[in-house]
C-alpha positions in Angstrom: -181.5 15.9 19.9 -182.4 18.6 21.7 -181.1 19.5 25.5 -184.5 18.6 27.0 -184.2 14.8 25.7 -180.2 14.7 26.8 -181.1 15.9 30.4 -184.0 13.7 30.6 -181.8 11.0 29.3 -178.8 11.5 31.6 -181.4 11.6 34.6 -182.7 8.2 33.4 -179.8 6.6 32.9 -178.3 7.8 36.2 -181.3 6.7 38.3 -180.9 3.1 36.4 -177.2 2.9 37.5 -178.1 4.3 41.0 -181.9 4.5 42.0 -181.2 6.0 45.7 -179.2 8.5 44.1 -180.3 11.8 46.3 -181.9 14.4 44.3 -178.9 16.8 45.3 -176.5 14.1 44.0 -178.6 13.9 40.0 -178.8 17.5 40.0 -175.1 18.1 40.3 -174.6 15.1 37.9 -176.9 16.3 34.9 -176.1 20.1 35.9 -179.2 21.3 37.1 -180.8 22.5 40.2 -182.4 20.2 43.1 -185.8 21.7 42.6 -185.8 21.3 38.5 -184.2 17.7 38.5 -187.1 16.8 41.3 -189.7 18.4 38.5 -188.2 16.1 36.0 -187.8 12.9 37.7 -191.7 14.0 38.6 -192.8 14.4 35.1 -190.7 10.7 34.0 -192.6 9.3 36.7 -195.7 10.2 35.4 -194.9 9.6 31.7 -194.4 6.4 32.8 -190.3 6.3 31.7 -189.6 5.5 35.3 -192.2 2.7 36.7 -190.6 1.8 40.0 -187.5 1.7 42.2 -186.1 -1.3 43.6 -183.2 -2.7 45.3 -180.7 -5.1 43.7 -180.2 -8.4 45.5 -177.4 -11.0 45.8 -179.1 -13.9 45.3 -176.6 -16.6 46.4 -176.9 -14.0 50.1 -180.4 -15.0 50.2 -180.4 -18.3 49.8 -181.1 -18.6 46.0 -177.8 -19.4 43.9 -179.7 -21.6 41.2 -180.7 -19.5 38.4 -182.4 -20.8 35.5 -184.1 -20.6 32.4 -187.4 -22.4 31.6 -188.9 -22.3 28.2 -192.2 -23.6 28.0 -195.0 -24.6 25.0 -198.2 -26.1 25.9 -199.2 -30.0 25.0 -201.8 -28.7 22.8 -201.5 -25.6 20.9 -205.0 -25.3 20.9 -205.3 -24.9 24.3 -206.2 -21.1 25.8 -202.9 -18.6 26.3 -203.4 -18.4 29.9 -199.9 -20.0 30.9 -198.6 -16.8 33.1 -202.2 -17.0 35.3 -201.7 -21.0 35.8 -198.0 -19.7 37.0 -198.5 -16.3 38.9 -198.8 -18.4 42.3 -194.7 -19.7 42.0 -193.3 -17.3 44.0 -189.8 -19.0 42.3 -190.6 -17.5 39.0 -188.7 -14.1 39.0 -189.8 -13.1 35.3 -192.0 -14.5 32.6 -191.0 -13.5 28.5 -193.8 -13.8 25.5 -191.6 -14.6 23.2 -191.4 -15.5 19.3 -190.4 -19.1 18.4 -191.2 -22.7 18.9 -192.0 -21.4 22.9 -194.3 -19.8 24.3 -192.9 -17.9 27.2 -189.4 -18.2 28.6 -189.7 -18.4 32.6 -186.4 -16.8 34.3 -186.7 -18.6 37.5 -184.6 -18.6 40.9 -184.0 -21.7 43.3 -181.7 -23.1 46.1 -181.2 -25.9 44.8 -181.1 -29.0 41.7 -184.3 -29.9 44.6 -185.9 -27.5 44.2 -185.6 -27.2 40.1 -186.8 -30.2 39.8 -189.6 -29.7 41.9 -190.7 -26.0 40.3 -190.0 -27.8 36.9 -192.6 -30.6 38.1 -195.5 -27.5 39.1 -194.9 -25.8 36.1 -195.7 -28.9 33.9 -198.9 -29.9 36.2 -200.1 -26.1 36.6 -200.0 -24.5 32.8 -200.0 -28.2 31.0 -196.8 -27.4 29.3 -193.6 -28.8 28.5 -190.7 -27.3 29.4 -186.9 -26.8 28.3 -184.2 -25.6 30.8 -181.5 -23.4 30.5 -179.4 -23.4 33.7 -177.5 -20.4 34.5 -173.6 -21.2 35.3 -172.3 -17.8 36.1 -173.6 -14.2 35.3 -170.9 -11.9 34.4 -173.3 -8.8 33.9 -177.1 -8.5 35.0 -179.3 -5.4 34.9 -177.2 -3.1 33.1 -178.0 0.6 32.5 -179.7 0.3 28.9 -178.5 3.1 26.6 -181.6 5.7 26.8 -183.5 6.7 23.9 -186.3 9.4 25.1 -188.7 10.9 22.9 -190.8 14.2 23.9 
């Protein structure tokens, strides 16, 4: 591995643990100066390694401490894949997974209450024609973790 992958590794993976970090603070993490870590993050950014910055939210803060997982399959199997445009509009639907398997997508989806579930559940069934199976969350010991970087040049 050459130094060029490690620094651009140890940039990544410090920006994933802390994505306000101050260009001052990464370059005195990864050893470099403020103007050359600034290049690099640059050049990430446009390599598309690093696709956004956001903040992390405490969901049971906001009003949201019901976290579930919904897989769904359509009623027909022959019907068009268009499942994730019939959903797009539930604002309650944090992620949506293509995944392998009996479903089709796995839904990761955030609510304030059983209420609420059971409504969401209800418009996900009438807007995609699906059925669905749910997964609900009962505590999260670790969530968004720092992956362990692999970069190629």
């Amino acid at each position: 591995m050459s130094a060029v992958e490690e620094t651009d590794q140890a940039i990544v993976s410090a920006l994933t643990a802390d994505g306000r970090m101050s260009y001052t603070d990464l370059a005195e993490k990864v050893g470099l100066s403020v103007s050359a870590v600034h290049q690099r993050v640059r050049r990430l950014e446009q390599r598309g390694v690093i696709t956004g910055y956001g903040a992390r939210v405490d969901y049971n803060a906001i009003g949201l401490p019901l976290t579930a997982f919904v897989a769904i399959r359509p009623f027909d199997p022959a019907q068009p894949d268009d499942a994730p445009d019939r959903l797009a509009h539930l604002s309650e639907i944090e992620s949506c997974f293509s995944v392998a398997g009996e479903d089709f997508y796995i839904l990761l989806v955030r609510v304030a209450s059983p209420v609420d579930l059971e409504r969401l559940l209800q418009e996900i069934r009438t807007s995609a024609n699906v059925t669905t199976r749910t997964t609900v969350v009962l505590s999260t010991p670790f969530e968004q973790r720092a992956p362990r970087i692999h970069l190629a040049e």
